[in-house]
Backbone as XML, in Angstrom:
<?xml version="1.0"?>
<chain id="A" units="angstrom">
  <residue number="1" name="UNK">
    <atom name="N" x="0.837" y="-1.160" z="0.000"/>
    <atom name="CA" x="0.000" y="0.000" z="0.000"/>
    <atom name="C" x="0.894" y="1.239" z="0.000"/>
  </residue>
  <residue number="2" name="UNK">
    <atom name="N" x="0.309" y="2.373" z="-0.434"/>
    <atom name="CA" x="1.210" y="3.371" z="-0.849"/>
    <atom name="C" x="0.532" y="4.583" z="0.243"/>
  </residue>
  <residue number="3" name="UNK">
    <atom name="N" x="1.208" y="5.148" z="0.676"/>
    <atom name="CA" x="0.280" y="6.350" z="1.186"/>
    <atom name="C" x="1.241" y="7.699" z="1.468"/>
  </residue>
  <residue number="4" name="UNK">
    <atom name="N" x="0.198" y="8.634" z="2.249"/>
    <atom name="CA" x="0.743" y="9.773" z="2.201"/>
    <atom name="C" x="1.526" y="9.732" z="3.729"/>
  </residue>
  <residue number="5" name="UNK">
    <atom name="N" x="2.055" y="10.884" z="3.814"/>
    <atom name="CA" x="2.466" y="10.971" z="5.282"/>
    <atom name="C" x="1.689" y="11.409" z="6.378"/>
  </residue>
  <residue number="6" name="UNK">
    <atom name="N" x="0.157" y="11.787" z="5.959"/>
    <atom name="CA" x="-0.789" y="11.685" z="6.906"/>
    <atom name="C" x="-1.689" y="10.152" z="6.894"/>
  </residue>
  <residue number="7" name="UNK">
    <atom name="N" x="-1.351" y="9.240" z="6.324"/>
    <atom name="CA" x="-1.675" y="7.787" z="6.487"/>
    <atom name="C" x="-2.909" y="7.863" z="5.477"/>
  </residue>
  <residue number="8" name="UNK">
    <atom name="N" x="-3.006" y="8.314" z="4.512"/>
    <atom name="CA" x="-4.357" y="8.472" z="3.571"/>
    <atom name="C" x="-3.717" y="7.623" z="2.244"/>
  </residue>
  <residue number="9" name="UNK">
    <atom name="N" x="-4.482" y="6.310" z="2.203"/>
    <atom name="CA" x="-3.918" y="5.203" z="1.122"/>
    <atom name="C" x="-3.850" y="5.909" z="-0.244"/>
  </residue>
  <residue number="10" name="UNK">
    <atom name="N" x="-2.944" y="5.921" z="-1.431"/>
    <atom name="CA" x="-3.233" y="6.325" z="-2.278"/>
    <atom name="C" x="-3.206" y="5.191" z="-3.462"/>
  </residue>
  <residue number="11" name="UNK">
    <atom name="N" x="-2.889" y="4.161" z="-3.320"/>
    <atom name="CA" x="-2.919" y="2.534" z="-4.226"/>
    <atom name="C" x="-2.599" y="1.442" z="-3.142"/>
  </residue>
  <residue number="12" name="UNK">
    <atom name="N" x="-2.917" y="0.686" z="-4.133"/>
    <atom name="CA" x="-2.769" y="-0.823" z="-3.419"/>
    <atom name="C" x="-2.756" y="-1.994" z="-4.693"/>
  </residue>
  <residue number="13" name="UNK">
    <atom name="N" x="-2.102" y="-3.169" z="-4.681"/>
    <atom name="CA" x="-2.115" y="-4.577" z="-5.403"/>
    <atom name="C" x="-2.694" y="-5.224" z="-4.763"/>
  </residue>
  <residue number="14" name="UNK">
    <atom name="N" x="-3.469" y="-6.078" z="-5.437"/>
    <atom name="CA" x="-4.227" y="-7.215" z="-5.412"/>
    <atom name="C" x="-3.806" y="-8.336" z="-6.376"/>
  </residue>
  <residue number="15" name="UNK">
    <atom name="N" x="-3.374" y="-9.429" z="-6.261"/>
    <atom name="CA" x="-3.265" y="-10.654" z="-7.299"/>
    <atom name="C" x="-4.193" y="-11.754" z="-6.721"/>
  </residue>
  <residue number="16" name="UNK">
    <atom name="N" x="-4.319" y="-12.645" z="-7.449"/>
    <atom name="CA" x="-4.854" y="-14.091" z="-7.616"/>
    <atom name="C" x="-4.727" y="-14.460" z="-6.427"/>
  </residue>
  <residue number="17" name="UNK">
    <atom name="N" x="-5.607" y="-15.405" z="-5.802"/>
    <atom name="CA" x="-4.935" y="-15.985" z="-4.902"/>
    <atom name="C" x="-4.007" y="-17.111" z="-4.962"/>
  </residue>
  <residue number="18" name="UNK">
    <atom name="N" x="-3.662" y="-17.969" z="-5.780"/>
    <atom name="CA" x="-2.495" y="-18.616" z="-6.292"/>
    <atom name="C" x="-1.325" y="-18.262" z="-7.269"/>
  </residue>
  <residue number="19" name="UNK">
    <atom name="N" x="-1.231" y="-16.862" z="-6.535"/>
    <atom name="CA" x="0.214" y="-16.315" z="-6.860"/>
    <atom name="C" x="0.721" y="-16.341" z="-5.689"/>
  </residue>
  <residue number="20" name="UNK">
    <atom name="N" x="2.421" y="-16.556" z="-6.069"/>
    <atom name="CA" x="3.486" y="-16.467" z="-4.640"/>
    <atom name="C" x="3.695" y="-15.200" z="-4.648"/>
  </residue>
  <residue number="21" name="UNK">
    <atom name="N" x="3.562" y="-14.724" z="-3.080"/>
    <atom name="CA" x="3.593" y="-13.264" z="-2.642"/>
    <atom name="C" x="5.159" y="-12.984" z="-3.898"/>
  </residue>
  <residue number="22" name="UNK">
    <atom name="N" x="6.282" y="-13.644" z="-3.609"/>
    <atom name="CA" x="7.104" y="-13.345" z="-3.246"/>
    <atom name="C" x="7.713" y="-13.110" z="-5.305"/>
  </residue>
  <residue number="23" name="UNK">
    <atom name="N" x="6.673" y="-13.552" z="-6.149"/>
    <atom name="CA" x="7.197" y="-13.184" z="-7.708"/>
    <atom name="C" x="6.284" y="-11.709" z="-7.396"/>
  </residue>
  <residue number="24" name="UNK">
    <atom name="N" x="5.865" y="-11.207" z="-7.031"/>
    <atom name="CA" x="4.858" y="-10.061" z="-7.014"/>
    <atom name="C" x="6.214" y="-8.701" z="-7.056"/>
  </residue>
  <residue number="25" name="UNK">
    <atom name="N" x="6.811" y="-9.030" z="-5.996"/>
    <atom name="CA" x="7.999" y="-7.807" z="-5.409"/>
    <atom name="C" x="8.448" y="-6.635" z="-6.271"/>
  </residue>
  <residue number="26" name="UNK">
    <atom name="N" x="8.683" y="-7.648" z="-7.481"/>
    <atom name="CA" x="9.640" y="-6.599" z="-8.504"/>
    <atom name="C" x="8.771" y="-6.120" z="-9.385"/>
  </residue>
  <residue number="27" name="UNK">
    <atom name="N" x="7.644" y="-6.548" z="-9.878"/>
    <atom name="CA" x="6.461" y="-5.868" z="-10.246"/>
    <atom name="C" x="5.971" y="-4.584" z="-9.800"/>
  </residue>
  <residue number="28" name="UNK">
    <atom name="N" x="5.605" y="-4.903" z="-8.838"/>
    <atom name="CA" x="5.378" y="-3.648" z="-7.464"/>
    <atom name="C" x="6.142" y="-2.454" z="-7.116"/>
  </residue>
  <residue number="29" name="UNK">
    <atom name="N" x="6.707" y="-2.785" z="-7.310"/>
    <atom name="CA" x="8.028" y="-1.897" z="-7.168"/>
    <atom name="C" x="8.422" y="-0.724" z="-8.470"/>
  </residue>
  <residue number="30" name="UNK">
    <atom name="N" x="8.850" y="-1.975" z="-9.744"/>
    <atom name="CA" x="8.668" y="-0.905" z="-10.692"/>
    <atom name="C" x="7.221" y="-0.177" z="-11.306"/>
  </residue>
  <residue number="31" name="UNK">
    <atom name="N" x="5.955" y="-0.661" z="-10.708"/>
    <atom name="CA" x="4.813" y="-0.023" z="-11.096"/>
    <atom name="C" x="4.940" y="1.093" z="-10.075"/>
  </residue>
  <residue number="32" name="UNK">
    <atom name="N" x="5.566" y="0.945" z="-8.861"/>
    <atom name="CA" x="5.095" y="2.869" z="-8.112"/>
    <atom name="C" x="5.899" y="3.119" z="-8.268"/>
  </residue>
  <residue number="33" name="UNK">
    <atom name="N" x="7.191" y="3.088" z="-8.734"/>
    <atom name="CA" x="8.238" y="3.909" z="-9.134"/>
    <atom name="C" x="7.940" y="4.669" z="-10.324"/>
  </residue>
  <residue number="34" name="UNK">
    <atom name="N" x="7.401" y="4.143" z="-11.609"/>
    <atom name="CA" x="6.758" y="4.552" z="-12.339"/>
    <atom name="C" x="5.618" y="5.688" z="-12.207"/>
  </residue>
  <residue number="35" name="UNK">
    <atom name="N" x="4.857" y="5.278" z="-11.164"/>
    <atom name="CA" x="3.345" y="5.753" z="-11.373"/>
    <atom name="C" x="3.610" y="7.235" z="-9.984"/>
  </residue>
  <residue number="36" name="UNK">
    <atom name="N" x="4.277" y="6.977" z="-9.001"/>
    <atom name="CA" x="4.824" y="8.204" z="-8.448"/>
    <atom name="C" x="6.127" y="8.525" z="-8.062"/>
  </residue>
  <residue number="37" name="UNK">
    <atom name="N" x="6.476" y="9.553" z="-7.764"/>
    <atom name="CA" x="7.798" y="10.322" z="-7.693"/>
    <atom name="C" x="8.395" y="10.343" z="-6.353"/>
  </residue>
  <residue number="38" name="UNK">
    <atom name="N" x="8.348" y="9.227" z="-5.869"/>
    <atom name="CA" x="8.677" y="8.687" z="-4.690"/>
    <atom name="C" x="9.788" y="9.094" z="-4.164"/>
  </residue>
  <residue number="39" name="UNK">
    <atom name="N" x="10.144" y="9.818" z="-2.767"/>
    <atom name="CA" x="11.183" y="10.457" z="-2.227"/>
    <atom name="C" x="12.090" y="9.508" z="-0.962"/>
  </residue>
  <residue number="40" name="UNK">
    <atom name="N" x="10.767" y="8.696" z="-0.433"/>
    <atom name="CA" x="11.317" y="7.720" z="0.632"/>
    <atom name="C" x="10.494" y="6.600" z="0.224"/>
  </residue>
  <residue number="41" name="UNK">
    <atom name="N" x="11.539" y="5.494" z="0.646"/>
    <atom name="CA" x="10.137" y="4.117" z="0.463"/>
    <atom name="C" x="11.221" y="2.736" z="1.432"/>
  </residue>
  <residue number="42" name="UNK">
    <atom name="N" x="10.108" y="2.557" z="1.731"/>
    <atom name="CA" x="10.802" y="1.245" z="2.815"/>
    <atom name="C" x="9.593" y="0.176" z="2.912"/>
  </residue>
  <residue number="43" name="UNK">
    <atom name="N" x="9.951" y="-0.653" z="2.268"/>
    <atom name="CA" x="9.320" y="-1.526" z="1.611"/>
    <atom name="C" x="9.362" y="-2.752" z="3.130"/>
  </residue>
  <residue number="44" name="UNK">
    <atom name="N" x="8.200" y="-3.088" z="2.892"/>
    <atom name="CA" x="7.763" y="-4.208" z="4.534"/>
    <atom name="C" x="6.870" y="-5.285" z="3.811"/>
  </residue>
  <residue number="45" name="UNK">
    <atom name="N" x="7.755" y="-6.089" z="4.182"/>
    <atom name="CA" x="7.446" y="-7.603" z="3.714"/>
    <atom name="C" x="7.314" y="-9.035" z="4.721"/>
  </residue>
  <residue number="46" name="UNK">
    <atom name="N" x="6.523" y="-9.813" z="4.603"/>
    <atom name="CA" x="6.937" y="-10.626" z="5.437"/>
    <atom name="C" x="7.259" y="-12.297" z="4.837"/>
  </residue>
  <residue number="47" name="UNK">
    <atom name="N" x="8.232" y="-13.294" z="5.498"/>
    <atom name="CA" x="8.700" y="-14.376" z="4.790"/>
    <atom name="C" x="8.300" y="-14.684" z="3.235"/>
  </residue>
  <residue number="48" name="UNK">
    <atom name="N" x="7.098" y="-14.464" z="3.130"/>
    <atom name="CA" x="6.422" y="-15.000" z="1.084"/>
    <atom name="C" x="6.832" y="-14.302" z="0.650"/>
  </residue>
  <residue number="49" name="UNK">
    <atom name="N" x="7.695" y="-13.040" z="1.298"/>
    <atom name="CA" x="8.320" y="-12.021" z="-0.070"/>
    <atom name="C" x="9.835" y="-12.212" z="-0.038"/>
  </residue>
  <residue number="50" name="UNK">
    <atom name="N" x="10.163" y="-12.829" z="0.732"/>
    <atom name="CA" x="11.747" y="-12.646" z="0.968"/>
    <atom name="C" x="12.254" y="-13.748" z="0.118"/>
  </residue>
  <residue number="51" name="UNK">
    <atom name="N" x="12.804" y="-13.521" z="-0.813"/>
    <atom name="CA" x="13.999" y="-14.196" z="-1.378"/>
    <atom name="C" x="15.254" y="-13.738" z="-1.759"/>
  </residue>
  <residue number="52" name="UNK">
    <atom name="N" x="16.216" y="-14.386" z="-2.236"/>
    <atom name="CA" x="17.417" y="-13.602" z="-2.533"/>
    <atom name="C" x="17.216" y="-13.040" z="-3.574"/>
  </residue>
  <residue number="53" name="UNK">
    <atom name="N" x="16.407" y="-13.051" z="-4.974"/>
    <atom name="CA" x="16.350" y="-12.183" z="-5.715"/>
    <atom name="C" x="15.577" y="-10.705" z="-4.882"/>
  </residue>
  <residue number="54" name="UNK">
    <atom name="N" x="14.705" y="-10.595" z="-4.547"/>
    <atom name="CA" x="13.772" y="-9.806" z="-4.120"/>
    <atom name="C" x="14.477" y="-8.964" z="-3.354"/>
  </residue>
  <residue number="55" name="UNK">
    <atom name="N" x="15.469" y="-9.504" z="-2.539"/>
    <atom name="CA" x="16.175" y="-8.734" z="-1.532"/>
    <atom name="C" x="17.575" y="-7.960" z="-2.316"/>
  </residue>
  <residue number="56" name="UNK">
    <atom name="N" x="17.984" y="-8.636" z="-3.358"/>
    <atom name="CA" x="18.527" y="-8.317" z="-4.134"/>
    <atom name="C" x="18.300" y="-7.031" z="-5.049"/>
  </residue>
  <residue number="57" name="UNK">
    <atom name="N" x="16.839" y="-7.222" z="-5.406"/>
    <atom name="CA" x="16.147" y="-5.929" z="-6.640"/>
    <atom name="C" x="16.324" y="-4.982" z="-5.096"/>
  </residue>
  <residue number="58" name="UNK">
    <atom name="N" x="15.589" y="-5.172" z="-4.164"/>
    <atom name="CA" x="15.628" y="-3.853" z="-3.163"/>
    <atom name="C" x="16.944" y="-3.019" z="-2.868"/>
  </residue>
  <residue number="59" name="UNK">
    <atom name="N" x="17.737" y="-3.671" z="-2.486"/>
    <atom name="CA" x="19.269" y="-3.819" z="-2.444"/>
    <atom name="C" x="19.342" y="-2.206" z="-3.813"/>
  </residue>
  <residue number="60" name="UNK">
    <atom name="N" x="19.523" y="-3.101" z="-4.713"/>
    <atom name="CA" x="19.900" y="-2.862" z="-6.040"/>
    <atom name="C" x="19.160" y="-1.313" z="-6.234"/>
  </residue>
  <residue number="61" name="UNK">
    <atom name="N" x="17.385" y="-1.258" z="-5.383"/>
    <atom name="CA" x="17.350" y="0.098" z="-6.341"/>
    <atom name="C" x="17.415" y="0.644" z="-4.964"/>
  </residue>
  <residue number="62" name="UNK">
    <atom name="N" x="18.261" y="0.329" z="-4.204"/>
    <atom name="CA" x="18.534" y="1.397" z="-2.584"/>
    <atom name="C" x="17.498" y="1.456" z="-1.993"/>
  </residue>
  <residue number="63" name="UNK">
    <atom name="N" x="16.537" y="0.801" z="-1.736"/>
    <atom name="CA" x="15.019" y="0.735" z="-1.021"/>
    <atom name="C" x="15.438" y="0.494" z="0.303"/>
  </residue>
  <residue number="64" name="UNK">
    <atom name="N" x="15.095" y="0.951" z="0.830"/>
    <atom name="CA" x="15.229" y="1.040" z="2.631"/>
    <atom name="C" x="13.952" y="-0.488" z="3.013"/>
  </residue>
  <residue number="65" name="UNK">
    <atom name="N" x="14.164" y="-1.571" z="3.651"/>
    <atom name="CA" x="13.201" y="-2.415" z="3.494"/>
    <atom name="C" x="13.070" y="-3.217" z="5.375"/>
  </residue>
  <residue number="66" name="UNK">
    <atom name="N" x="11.884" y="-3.484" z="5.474"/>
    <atom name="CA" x="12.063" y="-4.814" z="7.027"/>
    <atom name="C" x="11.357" y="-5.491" z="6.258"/>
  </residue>
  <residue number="67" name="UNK">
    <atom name="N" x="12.213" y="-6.862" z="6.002"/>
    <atom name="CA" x="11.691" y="-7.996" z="5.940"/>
    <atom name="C" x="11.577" y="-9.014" z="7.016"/>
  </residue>
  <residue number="68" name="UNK">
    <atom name="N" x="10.647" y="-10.234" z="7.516"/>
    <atom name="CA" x="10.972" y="-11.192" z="8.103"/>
    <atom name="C" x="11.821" y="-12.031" z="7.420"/>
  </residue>
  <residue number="69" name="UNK">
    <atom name="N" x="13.000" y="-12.935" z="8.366"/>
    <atom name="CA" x="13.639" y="-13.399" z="7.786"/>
    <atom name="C" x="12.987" y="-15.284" z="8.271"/>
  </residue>
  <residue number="70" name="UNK">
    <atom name="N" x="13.770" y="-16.378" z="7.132"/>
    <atom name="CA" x="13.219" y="-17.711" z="8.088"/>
    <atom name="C" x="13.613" y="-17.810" z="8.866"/>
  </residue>
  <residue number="71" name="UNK">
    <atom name="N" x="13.941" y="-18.844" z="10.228"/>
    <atom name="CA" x="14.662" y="-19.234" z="11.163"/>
    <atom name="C" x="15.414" y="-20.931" z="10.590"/>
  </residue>
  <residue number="72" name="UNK">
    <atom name="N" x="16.330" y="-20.892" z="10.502"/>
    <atom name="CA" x="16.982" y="-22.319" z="9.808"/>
    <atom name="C" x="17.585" y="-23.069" z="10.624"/>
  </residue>
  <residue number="73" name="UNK">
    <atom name="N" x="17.713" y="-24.300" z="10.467"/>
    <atom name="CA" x="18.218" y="-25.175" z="11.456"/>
    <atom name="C" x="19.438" y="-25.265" z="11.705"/>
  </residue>
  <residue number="74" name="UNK">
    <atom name="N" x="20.281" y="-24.831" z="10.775"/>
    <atom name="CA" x="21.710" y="-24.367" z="11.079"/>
    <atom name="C" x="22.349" y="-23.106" z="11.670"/>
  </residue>
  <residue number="75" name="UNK">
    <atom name="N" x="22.291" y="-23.087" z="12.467"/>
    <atom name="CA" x="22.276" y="-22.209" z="13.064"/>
    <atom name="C" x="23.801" y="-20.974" z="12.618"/>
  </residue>
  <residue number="76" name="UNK">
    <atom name="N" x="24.643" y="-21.875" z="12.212"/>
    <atom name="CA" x="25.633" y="-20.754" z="11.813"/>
    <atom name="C" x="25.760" y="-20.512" z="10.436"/>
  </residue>
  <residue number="77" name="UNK">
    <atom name="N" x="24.760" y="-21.503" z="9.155"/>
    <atom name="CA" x="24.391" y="-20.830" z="7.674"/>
    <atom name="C" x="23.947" y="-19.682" z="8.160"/>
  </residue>
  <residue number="78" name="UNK">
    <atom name="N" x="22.628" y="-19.699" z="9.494"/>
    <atom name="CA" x="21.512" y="-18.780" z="9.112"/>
    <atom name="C" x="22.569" y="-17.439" z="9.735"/>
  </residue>
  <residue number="79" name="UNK">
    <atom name="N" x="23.611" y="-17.441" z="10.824"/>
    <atom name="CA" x="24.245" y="-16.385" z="11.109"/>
    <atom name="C" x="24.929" y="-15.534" z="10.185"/>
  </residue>
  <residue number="80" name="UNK">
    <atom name="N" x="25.884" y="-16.643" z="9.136"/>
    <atom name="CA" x="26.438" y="-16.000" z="7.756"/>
    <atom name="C" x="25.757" y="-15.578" z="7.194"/>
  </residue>
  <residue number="81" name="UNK">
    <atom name="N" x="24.536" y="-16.028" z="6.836"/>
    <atom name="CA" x="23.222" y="-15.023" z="5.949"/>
    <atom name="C" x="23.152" y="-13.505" z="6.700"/>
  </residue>
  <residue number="82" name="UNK">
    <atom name="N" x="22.733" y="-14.381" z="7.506"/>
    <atom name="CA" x="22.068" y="-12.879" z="8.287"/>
    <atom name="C" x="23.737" y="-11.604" z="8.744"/>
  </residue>
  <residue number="83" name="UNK">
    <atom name="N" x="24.790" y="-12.009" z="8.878"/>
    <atom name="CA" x="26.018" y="-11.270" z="8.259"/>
    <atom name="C" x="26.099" y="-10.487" z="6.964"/>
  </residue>
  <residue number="84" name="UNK">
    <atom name="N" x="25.957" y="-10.818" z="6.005"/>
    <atom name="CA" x="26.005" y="-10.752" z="4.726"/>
    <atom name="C" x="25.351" y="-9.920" z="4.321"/>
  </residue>
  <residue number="85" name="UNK">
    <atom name="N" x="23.396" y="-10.192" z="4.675"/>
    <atom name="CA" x="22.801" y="-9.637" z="4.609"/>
    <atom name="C" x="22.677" y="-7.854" z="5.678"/>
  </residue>
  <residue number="86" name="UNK">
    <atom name="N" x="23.362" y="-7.836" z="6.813"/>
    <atom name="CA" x="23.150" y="-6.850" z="7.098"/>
    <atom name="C" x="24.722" y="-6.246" z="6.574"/>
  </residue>
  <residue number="87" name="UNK">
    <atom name="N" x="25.612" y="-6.465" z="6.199"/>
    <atom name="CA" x="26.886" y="-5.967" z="5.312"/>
    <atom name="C" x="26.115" y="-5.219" z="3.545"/>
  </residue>
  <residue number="88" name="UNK">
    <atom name="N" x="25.243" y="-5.894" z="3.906"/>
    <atom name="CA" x="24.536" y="-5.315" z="1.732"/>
    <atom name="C" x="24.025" y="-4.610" z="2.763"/>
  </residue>
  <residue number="89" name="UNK">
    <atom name="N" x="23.183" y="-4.032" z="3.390"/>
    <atom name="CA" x="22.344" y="-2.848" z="3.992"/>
    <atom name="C" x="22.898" y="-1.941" z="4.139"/>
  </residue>
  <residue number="90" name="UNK">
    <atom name="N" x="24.126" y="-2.192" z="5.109"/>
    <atom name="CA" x="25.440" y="-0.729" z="5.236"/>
    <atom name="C" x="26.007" y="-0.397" z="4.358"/>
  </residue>
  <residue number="91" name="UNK">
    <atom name="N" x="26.035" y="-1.309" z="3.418"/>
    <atom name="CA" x="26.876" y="-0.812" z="1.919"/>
    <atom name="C" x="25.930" y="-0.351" z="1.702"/>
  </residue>
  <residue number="92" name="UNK">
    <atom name="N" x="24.386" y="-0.141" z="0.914"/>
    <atom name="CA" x="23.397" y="0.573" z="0.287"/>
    <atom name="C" x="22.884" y="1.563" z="1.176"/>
  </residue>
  <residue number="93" name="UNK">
    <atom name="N" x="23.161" y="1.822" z="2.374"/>
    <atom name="CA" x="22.909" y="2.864" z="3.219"/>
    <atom name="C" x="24.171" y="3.803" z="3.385"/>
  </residue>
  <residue number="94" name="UNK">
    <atom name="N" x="25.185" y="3.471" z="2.890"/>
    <atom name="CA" x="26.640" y="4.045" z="2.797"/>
    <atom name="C" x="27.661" y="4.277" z="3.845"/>
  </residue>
  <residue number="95" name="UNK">
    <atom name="N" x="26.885" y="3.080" z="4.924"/>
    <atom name="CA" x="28.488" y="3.322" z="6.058"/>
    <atom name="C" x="29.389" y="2.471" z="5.380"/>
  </residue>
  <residue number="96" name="UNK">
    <atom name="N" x="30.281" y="2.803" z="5.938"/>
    <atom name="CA" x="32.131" y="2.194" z="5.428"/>
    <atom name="C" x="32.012" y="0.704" z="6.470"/>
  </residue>
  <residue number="97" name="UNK">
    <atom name="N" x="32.455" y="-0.125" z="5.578"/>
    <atom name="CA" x="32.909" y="-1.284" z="6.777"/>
    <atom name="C" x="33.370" y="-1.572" z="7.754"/>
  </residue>
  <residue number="98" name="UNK">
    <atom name="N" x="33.254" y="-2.068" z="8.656"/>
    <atom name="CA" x="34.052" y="-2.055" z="9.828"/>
    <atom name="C" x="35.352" y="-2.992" z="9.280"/>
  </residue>
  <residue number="99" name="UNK">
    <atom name="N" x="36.718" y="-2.602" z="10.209"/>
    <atom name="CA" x="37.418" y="-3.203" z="9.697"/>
    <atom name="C" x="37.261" y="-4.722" z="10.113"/>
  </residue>
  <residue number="100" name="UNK">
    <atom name="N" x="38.360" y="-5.771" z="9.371"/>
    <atom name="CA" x="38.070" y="-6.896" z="9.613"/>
    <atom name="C" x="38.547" y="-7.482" z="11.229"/>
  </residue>
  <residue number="101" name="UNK">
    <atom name="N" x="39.595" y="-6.689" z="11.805"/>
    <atom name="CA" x="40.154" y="-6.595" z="12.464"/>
    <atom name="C" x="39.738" y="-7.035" z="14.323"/>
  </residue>
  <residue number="102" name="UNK">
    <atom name="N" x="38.469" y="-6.592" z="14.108"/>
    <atom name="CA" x="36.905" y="-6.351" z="15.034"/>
    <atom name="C" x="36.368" y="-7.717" z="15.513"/>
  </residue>
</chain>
């Protein structure tokens, strides 16, 4: 949903109900980029939207985003993800890395 900064909706998507939330993302995205002149956007999703492409297109066009993430049984894949993933955020938000050193 799109709205103003006094909370007054100005669009919304609707699909099928046997579409995956999560092919919808990049659609969505380039239709209100298109359709308004968007100054801030922080895109809120939950697990059916999160994939690595999706997080990727956000990434990619600097979208400020909270997604839910899964919880995985490995516990130190899901830590390297979740590393990685908040290292692409500070890079597209433009802090400098911490050194490795840390």
């Amino acid at each position: 949903m799109v709205r103003t900064p006094e909370g007054i909706p100005l669009c919304h998507h609707v699909f099928h109900g046997n579409t995956a939330d999560k092919t919808t993302v990049t659609d969505v995205v380039k239709d209100l980029k298109e359709r308004f002149a968007l100054r801030r956007v922080i895109f809120v999703g939950d697990r059916g939207r999160l994939s690595d492409l999706n997080l990727g297109g956000l990434i990619d066009e600097q979208l400020r985003f909270i997604v839910a993430h899964h919880l995985r049984r490995n516990l130190l894949d899901a830590a390297e993800d979740e590393i990685r993933l908040f290292g692409a955020l500070l890079e597209t938000l433009g802090v400098p890395p911490l050194p490795s050193s840390i």
